[in-house]
C-alpha positions in Angstrom: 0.0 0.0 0.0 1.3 3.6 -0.5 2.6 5.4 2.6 0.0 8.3 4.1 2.4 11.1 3.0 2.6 9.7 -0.6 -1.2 9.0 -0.7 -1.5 12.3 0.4 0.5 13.5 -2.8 -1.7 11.6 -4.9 -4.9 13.3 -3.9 -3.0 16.9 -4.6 -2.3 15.9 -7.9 -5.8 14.1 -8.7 -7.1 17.6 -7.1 -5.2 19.8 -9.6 -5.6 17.8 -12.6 -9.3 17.9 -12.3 -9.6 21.8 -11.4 -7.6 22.2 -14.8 -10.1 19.4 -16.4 -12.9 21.5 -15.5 -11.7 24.3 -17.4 -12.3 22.0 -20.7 -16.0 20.6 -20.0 -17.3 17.7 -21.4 -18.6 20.5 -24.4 -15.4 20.7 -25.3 -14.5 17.0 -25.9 -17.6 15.9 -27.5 -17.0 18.8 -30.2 -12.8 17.5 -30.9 -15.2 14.0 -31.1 -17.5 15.4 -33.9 -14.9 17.5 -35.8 -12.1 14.6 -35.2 -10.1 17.3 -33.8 -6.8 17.3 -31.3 -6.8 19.3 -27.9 -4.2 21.7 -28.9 -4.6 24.0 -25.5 -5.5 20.9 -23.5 -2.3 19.5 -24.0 -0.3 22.7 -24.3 -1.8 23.4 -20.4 -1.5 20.1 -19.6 2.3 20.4 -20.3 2.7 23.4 -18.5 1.1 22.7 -15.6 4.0 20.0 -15.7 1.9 17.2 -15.9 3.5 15.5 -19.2 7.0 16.0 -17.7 6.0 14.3 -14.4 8.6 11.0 -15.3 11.2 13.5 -16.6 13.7 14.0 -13.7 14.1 17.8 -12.3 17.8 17.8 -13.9 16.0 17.9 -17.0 13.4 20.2 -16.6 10.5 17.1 -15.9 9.2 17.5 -12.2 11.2 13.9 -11.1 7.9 12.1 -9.9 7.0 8.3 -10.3 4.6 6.2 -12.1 1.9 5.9 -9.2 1.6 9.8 -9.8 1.4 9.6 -13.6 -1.0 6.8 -12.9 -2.9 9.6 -10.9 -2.5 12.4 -13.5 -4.3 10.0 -16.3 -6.7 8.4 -14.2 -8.3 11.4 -13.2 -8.5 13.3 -17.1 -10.5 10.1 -17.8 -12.5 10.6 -14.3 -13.2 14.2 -15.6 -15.1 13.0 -18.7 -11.5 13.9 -21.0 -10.2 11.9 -23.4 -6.6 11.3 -21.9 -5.8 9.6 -25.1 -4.9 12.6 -26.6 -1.8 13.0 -24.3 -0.9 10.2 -22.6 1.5 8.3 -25.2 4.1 11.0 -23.6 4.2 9.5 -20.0 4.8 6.2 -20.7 7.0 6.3 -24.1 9.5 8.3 -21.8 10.3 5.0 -19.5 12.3 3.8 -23.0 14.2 7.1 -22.9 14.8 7.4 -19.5 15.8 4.1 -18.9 17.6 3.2 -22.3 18.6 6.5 -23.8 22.3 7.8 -24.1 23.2 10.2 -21.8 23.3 12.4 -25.3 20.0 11.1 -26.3 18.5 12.6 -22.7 20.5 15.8 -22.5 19.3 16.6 -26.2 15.1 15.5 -25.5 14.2 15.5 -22.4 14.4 19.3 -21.4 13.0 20.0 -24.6 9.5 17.6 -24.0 9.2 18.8 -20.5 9.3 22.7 -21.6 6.8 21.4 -23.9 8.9 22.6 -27.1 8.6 19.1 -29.0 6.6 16.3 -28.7 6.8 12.8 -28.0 3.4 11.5 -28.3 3.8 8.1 -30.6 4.9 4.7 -30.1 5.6 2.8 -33.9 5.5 -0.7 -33.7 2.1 -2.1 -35.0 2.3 -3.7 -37.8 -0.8 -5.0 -40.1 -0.1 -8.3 -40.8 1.2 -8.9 -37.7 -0.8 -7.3 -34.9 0.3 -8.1 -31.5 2.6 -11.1 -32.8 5.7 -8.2 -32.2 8.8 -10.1 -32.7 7.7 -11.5 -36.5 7.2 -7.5 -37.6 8.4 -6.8 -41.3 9.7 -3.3 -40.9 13.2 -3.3 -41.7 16.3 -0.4 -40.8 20.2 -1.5 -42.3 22.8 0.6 -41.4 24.4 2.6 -44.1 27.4 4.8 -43.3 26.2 7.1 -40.4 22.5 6.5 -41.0 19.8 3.4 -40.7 17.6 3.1 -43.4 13.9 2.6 -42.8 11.6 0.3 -45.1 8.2 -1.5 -44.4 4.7 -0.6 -42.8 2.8 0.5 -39.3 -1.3 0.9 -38.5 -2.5 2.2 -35.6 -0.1 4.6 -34.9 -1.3 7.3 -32.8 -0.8 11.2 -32.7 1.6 10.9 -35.6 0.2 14.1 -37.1 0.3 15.8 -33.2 3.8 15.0 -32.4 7.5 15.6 -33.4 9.5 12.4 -31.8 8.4 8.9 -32.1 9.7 5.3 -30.7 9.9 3.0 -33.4 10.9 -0.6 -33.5 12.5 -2.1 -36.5 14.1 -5.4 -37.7 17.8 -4.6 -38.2 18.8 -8.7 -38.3 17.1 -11.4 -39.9 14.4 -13.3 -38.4 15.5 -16.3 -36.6 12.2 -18.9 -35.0 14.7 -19.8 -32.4 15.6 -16.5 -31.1 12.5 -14.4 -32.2 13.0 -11.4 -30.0 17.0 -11.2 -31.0 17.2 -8.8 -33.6 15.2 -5.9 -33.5 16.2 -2.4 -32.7 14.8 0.8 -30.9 14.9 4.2 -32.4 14.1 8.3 -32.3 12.1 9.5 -35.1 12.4 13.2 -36.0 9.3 13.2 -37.5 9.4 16.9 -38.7 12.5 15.7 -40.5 10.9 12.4 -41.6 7.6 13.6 -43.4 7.5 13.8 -46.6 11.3 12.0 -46.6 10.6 8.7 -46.9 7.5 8.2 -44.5 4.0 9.0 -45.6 1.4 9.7 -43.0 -2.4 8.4 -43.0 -5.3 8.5 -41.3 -7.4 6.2 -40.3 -11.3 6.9 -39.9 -12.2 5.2 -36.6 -14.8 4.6 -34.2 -13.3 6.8 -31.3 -11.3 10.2 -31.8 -7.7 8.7 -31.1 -5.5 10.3 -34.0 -4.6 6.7 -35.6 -2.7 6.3 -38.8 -1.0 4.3 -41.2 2.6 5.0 -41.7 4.7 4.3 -45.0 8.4 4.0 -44.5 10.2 4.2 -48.5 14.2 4.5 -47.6 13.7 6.8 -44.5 17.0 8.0 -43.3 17.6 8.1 -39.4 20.7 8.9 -37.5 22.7 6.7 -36.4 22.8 8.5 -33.0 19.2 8.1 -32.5 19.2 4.3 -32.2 18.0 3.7 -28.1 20.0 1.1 -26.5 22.1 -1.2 -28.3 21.4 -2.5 -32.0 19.2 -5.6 -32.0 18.5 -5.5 -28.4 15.4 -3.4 -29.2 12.7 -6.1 -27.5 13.7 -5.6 -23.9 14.0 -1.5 -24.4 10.6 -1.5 -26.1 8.9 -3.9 -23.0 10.0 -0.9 -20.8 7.9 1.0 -23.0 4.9 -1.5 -23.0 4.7 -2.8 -19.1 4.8 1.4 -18.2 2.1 1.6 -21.1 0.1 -1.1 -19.9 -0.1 0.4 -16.6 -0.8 4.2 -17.5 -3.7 2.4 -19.6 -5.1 0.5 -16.9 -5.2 3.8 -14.8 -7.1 5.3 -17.2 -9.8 2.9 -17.5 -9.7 3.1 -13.5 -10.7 6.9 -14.3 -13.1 5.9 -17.1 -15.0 3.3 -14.3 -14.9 6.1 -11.9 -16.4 8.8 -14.4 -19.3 5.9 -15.7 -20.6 5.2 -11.3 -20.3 8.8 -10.8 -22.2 10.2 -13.9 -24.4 6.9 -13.2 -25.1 7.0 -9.1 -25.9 11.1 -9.6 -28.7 10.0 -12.4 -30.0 7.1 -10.5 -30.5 9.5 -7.4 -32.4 12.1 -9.6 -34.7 10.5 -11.9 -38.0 9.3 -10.8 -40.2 6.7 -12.2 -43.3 5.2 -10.7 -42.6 7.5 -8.1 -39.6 6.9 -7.0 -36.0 7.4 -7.8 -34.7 4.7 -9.8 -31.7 3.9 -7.4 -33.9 2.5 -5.4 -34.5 -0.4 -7.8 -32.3 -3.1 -7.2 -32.0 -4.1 -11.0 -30.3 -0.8 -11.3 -28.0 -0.6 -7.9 -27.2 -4.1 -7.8 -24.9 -3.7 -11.2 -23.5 -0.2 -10.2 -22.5 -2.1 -7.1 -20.8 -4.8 -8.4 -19.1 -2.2 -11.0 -18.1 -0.4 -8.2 -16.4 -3.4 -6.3 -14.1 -4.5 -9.7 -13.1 -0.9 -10.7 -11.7 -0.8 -7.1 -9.9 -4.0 -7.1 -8.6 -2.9 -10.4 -7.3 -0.1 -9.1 -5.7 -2.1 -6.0 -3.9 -4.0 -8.9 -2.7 -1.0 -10.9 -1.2 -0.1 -7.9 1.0 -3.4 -7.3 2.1 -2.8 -10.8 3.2 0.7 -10.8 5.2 -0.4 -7.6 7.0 -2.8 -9.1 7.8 -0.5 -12.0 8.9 2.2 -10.4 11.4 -0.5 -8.0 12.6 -1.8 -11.4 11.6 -5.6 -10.6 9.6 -7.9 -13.0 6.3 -6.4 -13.4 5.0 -8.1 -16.7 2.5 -10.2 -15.2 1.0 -7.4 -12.9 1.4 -4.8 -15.5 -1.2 -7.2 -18.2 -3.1 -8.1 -15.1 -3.9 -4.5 -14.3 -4.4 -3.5 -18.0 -7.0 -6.8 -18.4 -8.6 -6.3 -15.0 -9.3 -2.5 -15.2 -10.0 -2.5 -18.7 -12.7 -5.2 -17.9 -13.9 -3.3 -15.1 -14.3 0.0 -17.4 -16.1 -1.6 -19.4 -18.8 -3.4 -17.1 -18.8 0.1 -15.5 -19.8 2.0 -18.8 -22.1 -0.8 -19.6 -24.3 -0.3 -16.4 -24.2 3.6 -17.2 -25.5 3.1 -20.5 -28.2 0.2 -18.7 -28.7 3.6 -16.0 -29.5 6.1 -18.5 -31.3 4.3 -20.5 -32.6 6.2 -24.0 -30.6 9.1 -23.1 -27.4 6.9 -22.9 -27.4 7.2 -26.8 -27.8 11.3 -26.6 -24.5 12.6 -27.0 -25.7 15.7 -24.6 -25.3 13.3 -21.8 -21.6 12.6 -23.3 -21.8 8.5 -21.7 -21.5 7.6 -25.1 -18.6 9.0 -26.0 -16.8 7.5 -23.2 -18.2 4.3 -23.9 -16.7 4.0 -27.1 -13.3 5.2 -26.1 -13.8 2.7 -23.3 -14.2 0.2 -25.4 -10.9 -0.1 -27.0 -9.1 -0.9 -24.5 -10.5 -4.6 -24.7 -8.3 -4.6 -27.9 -5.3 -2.3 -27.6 -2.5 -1.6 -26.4 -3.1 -5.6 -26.1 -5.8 -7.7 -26.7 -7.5 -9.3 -23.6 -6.7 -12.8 -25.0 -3.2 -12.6 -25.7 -3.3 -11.6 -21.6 -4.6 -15.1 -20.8 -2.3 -16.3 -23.1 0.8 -14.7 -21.6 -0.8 -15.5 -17.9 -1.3 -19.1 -18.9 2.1 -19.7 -20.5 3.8 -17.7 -18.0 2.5 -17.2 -14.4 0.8 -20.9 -14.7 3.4 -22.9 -16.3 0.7 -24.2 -19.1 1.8 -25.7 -22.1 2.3 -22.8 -25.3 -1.0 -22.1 -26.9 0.3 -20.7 -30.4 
């Protein structure tokens, strides 16, 4: 459990974020939804408030705190009906920079993304025909003279058209069956100096307002300085990435679950049928209940992860048990909303909507729920390899 000064923290931070989250209302989001727009001033206050730089250490201009308060920072924008997807790729991208990157690589960044100045919002290693199967992706780099050259395909790259940096993972050895994860490589993509210089940016029209896109990489050029850790040790620098993302996620939905019982407990209070309000009925308490009791113990588990994190021990399972748990938890929670409302549910006035689609994807992505109960059975249990 956290100590009481920490916890103390925590609820300063939550208590912040949301007064800033209340200058953005729930208006606000549900017009970037319509017009597919990004939240330009959101994330520029965002940044200044320091929020964004909160992993960055103080050396560099980043306020030096630790994952349990970025887990804070984006579980309350989702609490505060926001769409922390806009900004969130920032927080846990930087655990492969501050944890792989040259001393060059963070004297040259980091003060620049705390200040705000550049960007890092996007994390390239999708591929399409290879989904979450990582280690088999197609996108290749070779070194030539002082530069690696880029060829192959990502989808569902986020914020690529919102950001200037992006962590990319690339093949820079052939693939070997036996040693699947040997091989691929880590690097910084200027991507003001990459557009329209060997990667072609497109987006995809989607369900929920999350900035995804296809990238095209035709000879890109990168520096050979901006490779992250050593060539072909890319997989364990990217899982930094991933188990930090996995956890900043599951925070999130912990905010979403939060945001569904509070929008969902205030209606249940206030509208009356036959008479009386229907939070007395217990078809409608009874799931906001149980909601209630998995978003918590969701939470619990987010916790243990970010702990582990932050103490640098092995955190895979905890991280993929808090992203599956919470995400589960979001969803039942946003479910029972929807059940609460009723009709209106499906008014975008009462914004549930919204939040129920973006809700929803975290079923799928960063990483599907199966491949979790894959990686639990195989892993955790000691079951025999299902694929």
């Amino acid at each position: 459990m956290t100590d009481p000064d920490r916890e103390a923290a925590l609820s300063e931070i939550r208590a912040a974020v949301a007064q800033l989250c209340a200058r953005y209302g729930e208006a606000y989001w549900r017009k970037l939804d319509s017009e597919q727009g990004y939240p330009t001033e959101f994330v520029a206050e965002m940044t200044e408030a320091g929020f964004l730089g909160a992993l960055i250490p103080e050396e560099y201009g980043g306020t030096g705190l630790g994952l349990l308060e970025a887990c804070a920072i984006l579980e309350e924008i989702s609490r505060r009906g926001a769409h922390a997807g806009a900004c969130h790729a920032q927080l846990y991208v930087m655990g492969v920079i501050l944890r792989h990157g040259s001393a060059a690589q963070k004297a040259e960044w980091l003060p620049k993304i705390a200040s705000g100045e550049i960007r890092l919002q996007s994390f390239g290693v999708t591929e399409p025909t290879t989904g979450t199967d990582t280690t088999a992706l197609k996108t290749t780099a070779r070194r030539e003279g002082e530069s690696w050259i880029v060829n192959g395909q990502k989808v569902w790259i986020s914020r690529v058209q919102h950001s200037d940096l992006m962590v990319l993972l690339a093949r820079t050895r052939p693939f070997d069956a036996k040693r699947k994860t040997e091989g691929l490589s880590a690097f910084l993509v200027d991507l003001r100096e990459a557009r329209g210089r060997g990667l072609e940016v497109r987006p995809i029209d989607a369900m929920i307002n999350h900035h995804a896109c296809e990238l095209f990489f035709d000879d890109l050029a990168i520096p050979a300085e901006n490779l992250i850790g050593e060539e072909g040790g890319g997989w364990p620098v990217i899982l930094t990435g991933m188990n930090a993302e996995r956890i900043l996620i599951a925070a999130e939905c912990v905010g979403d679950g939060r945001y569904f019982l509070d929008r969902a407990s205030a209606y249940a209070k206030e509208r009356v049928v036959f008479g009386r309000p229907i939070g007395a009925n217990q078809g409608v308490a009874f799931p906001l209940a149980r909601a209630h009791a998995d978003v918590e113990a969701a939470a619990l588990m987010v916790e243990r992860a970010a702990n582990l994190y932050e103490a640098g021990r092995p955190c895979g399972a905890e991280a993929n048990m808090a992203k599956l748990l919470a995400a589960e938890a979001s969803w039942k929670a946003g479910d029972a909303a929807m059940q609460t409302f009723g009709g209106f549910a499906f008014s975008k006035e009462y914004h549930v909507e919204r939040k129920f689609r973006e809700t929803r994807l975290y079923q799928i992505a960063p990483i599907s729920t199966n491949l979790i109960l894959s990686f639990l059975a195989e892993k955790v249990l000691g079951l025999p390899r299902s694929f």
